[in-house]
C-alpha positions in Angstrom: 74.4 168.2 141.0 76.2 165.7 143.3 75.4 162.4 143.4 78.2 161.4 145.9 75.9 160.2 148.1 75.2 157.0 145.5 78.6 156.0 146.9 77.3 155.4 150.2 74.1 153.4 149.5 75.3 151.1 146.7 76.2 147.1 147.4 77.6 144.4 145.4 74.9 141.9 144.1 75.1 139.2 141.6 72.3 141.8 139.5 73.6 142.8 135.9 74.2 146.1 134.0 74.2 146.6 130.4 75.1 149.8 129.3 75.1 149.9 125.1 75.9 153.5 124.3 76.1 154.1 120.6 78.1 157.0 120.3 76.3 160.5 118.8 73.2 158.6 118.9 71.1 161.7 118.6 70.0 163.0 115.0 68.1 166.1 113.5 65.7 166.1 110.9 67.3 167.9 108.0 68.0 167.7 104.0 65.1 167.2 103.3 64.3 164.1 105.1 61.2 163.4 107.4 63.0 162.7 110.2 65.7 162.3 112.7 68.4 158.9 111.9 66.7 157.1 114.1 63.3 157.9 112.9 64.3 157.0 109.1 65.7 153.9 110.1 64.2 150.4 110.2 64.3 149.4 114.0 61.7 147.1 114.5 64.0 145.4 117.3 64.8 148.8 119.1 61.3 149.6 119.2 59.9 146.3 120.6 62.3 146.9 122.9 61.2 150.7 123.6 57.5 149.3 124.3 59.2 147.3 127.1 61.1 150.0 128.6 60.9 153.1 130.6 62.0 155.5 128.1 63.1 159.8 127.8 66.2 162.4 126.9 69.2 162.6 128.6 71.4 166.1 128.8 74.8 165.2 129.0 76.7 168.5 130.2 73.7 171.1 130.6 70.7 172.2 128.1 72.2 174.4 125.6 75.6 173.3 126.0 77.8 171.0 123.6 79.7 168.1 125.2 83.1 166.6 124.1 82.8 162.8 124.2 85.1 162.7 127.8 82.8 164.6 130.1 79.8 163.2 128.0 80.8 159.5 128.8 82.0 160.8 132.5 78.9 161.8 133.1 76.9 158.3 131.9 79.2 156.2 134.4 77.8 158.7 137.3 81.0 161.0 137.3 80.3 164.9 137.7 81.3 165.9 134.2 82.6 169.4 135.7 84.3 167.8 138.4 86.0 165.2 136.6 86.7 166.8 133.4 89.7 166.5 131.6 91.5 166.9 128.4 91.8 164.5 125.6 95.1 164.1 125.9 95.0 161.8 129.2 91.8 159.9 127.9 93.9 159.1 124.2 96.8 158.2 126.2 95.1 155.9 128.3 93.3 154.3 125.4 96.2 153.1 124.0 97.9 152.4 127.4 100.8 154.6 127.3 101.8 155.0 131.0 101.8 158.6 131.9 103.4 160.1 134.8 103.2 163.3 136.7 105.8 165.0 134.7 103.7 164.7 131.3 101.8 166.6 129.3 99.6 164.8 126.6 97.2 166.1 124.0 95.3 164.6 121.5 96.4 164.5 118.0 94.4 165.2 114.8 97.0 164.5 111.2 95.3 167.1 108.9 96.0 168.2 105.6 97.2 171.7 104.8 96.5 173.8 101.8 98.9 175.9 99.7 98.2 178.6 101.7 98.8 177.1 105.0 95.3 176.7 105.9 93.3 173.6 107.5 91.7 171.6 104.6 90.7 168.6 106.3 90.8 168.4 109.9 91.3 164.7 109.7 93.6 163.8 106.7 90.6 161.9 105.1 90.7 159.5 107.9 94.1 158.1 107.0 95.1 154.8 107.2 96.5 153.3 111.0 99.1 152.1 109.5 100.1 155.3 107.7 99.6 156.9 111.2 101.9 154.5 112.6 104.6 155.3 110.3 104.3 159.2 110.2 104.5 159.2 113.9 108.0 157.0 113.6 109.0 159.4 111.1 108.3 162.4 113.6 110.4 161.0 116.1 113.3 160.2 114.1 113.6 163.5 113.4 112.7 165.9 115.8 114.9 167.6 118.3 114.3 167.6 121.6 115.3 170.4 124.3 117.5 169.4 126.9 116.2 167.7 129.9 112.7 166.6 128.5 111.6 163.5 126.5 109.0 163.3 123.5 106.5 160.7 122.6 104.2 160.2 119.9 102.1 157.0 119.9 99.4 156.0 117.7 95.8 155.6 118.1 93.7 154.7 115.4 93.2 156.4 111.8 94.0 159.7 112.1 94.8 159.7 115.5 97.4 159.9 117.9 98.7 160.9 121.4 101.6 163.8 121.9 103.3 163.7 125.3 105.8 166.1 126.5 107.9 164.8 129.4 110.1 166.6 131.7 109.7 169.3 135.2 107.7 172.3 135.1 105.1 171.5 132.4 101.4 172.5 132.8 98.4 172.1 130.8 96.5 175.6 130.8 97.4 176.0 127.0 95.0 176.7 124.4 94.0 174.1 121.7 95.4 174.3 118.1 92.9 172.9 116.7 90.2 175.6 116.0 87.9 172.5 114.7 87.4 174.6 111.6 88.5 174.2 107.9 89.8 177.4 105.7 91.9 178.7 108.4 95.5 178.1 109.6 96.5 176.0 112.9 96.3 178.0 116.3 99.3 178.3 118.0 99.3 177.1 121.7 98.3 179.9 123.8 99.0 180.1 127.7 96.5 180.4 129.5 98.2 181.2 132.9 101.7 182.9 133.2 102.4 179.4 134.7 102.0 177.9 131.2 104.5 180.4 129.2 107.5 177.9 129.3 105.0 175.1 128.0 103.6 177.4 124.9 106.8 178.0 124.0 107.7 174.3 124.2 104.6 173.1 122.5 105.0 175.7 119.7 108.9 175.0 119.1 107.9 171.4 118.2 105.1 172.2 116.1 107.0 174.3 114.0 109.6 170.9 113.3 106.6 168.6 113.0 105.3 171.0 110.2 108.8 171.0 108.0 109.2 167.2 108.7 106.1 166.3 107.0 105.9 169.1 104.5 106.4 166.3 101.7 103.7 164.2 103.0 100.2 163.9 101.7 97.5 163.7 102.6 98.8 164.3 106.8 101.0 167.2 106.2 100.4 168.9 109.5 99.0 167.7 112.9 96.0 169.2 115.3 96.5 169.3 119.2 93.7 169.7 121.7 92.8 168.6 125.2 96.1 169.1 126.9 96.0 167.5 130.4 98.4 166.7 132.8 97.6 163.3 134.6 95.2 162.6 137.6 93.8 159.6 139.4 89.9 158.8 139.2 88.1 156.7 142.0 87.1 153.4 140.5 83.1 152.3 139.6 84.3 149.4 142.2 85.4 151.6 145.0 82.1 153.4 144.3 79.5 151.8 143.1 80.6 148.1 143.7 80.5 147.5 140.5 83.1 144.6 138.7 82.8 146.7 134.9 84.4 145.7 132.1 84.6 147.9 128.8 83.7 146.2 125.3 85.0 149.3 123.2 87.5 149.6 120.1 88.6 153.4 119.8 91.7 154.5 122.3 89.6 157.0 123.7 86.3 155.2 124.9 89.0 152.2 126.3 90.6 155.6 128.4 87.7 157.0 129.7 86.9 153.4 130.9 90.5 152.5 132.1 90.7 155.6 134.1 87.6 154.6 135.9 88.8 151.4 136.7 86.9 149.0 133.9 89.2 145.9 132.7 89.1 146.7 129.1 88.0 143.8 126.6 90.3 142.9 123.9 90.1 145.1 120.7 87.7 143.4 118.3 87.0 143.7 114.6 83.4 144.8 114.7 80.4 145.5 116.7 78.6 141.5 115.8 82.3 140.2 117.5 81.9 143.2 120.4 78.3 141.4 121.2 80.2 137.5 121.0 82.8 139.4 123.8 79.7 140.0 126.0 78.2 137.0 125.5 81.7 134.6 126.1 82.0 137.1 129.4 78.2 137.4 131.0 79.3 135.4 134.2 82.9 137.6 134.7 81.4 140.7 135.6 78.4 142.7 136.6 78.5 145.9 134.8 79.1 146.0 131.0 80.0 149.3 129.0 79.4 148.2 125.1 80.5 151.1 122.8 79.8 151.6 119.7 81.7 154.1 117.6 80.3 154.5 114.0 77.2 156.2 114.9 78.9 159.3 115.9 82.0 158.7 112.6 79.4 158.6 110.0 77.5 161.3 112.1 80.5 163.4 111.8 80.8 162.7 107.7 77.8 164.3 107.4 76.4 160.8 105.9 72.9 160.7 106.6 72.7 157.2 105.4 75.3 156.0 106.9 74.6 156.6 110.0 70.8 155.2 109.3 72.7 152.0 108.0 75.0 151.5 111.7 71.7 152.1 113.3 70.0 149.2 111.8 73.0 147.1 111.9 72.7 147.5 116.1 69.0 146.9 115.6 69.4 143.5 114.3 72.1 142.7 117.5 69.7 143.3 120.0 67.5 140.1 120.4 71.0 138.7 121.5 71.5 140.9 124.0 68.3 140.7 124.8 68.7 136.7 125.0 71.6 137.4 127.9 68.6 138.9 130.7 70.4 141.2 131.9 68.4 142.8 135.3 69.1 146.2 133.4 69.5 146.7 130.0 70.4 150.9 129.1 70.5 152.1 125.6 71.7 155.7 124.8 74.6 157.8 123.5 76.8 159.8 125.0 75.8 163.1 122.7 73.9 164.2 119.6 76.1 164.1 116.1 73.6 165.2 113.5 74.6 164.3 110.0 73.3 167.4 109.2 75.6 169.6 111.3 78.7 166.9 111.0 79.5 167.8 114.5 78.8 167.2 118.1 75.6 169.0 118.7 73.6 169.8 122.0 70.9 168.3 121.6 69.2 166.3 124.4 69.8 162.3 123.5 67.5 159.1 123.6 67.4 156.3 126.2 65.7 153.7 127.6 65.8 151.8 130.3 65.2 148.0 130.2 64.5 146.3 133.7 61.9 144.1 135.3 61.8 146.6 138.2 60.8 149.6 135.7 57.5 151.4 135.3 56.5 150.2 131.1 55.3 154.1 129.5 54.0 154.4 126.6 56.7 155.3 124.6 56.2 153.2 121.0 59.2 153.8 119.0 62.8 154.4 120.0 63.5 158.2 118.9 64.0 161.6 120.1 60.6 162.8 119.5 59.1 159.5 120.7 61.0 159.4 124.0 60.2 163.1 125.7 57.0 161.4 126.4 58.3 158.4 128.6 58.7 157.8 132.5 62.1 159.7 132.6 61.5 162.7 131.1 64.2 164.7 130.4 66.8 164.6 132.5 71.2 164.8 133.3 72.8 162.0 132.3 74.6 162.0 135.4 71.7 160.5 136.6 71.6 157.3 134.2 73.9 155.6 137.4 71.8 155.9 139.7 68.7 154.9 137.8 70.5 151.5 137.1 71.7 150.9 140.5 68.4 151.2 141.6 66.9 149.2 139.3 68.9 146.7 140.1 68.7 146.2 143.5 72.3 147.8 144.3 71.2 150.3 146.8 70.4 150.2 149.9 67.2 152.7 151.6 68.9 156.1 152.3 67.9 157.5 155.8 65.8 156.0 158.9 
């Protein structure tokens, strides 16, 4: 669907956007359990809030069809996930605002752990340590050799991950990911997937094969995982098209990416999501439009830790009379995907959202869940239509047509 024409009708008020996405969001009911994380959890705050809101389910990508966090959170800002797709690679290295240029290749790193047998054991090296990653990526490139007439980079994110960059002429990014996202089985090996990409497998692969002997001795990250490689591109801003001054409230490297390349000024890193709501609150009057990202929803999600992920649910809960306090003329709540402890992955299921604004038709939606919400206002619905919803519930459009 294009919603291109949102560009033309939007204006710049003084109105007020809160979008608090809480990453993989969306649950299952499963082990035994009664219901879905959000319907085990204690949300009396969420709920209130629910009764006050227009509420219903949001598809990021398509029914049926699993969405990687980029085109998922693409789609939330009001960017055409299949337009604007692309690889992790550029979102990571934006994140941790490592300058790319038009001669790069980037992919996002996993450190894993490797078995005896040369097989994946865990695709994420028990969630090492940032400072561990910090040092294995020095060690990396202390010691790896690098062909003639290209340049090598490998900069760290946050636990377990990183960004690889490949610099020099005639790269492209039409190469297969290494990362099969399964344990039991050994890393893929980059695959072209264009004859113009042949000279970058072979590249890609030659450096693997040195990143594997140089941390042969380490433990738990013995071996890395690459996917999302992407070459770099430019992204019209949420200024240039929807008038909107944004600024991003978001810890991980890759949230701060998709939001840099979008044009958000990104908030400085903070310890926790209580000091990510004292960021919004010290900066109400800077801006108009407000992306507040929380991460550990979709983490304990992917541990398959039921609990856990009930527990960051509740935590939000008891942070939302102070947002609340701010009055915001639109207040959104939602996630960018489903990660169901149960299936400790992203999953494509439709996600929960409501919509907070004195402009908005009150359902009756009660509670703030996934069974709950298919009976609200919205219905089920893209979530490349979440944008345009806000705009027009705050006042930032303008009557389309005579």
């Amino acid at each position: 669907m294009d919603n291109s024409v949102l560009d033309k009708l939007t204006v710049e008020t003084e109105s007020k956007i809160i979008f608090l996405i809480m990453d993989g969001l969306g649950g299952l009911q499963a082990n035994g359990k009664t219901g879905t994380e959000l319907e085990e959890g204690n949300i009396p705050n969420l709920d209130q809030l629910a009764k006050d809101s227009i509420c219903g389910l949001l598809d990021p990508i398509l029914p049926g069809v699993t969405p990687g966090s980029g085109p998922a959170h693409f789609a939330l800002f009001g960017y055409e996930p299949m337009k604007f797709n692309i690889g992790r690679g550029v979102l990571s290295a934006a994140g941790v605002e490592f300058n790319l240029t038009d001669r790069d290749l980037a992919a996002r790193v996993n450190f894993c752990t490797l078995d005896d047998n040369g097989n994946v054991a865990d695709r994420r090296a028990g969630r090492i340590a940032t400072e561990l990653n910090e040092k294995l990526c020095e060690k990396i490139k202390k010691n790896i050799n690098i062909p003639t007439g290209y340049e090598f980079f490998m900069q760290p994110e946050k636990e377990h991950r990183a960004v690889f960059v490949l610099r020099g002429a005639g790269l492209d990014d039409a190469l297969s990911d290494t990362d099969s996202q399964q344990t039991g089985v050994p890393p893929r090996d980059p695959k072209a997937m264009t004859e113009e990409a042949e000279k970058s497998a072979v590249l890609v692969k030659g450096l693997l094969a040195q990143i594997q002997e140089i941390l042969a001795d380490e433990h738990p990250a013995n071996m890395i995982l690459l996917r999302g490689f992407a070459k770099h591109r430019r992204y019209p801003s949420l200024y240039k098209r929807f008038k909107l001054r944004a600024l991003a409230i978001a810890n991980y490297p890759m949230y701060r990416g998709v939001s840099k390349l979008v044009g958000m000024e990104l908030n400085p890193v903070t310890p926790d999501v209580p000091t990510q709501i004292d960021a919004l609150e010290q900066r109400f009057d800077e801006f108009d439009f407000f992306f507040v990202h929380v991460k550990y929803t979709d983490s304990r999600g992917e541990d398959g830790d039921f609990a856990a992920k009930v527990k960051v649910i509740e935590e939000v809960d008891a942070l939302i009379p102070r947002i609340r306090k701010l009055d915001p003329d639109v207040f959104v709540i939602t996630g960018d995907h489903s990660t169901p402890a149960y299936l400790k992955n992203h999953s494509w299921h439709p996600v929960p959202v409501l919509l907070n604004a004195g402009t908005a038709r009150v359902d009756r939606v009660e509670k703030f869940d996934e069974i709950s919400c298919i009976n609200g206002g919205l219905g089920r619905q893209p979530s490349l239509n979440l944008m345009g919803l806000s705009l027009g519930h705050a006042l930032k459009m303008v009557k389309f047509g005579a």
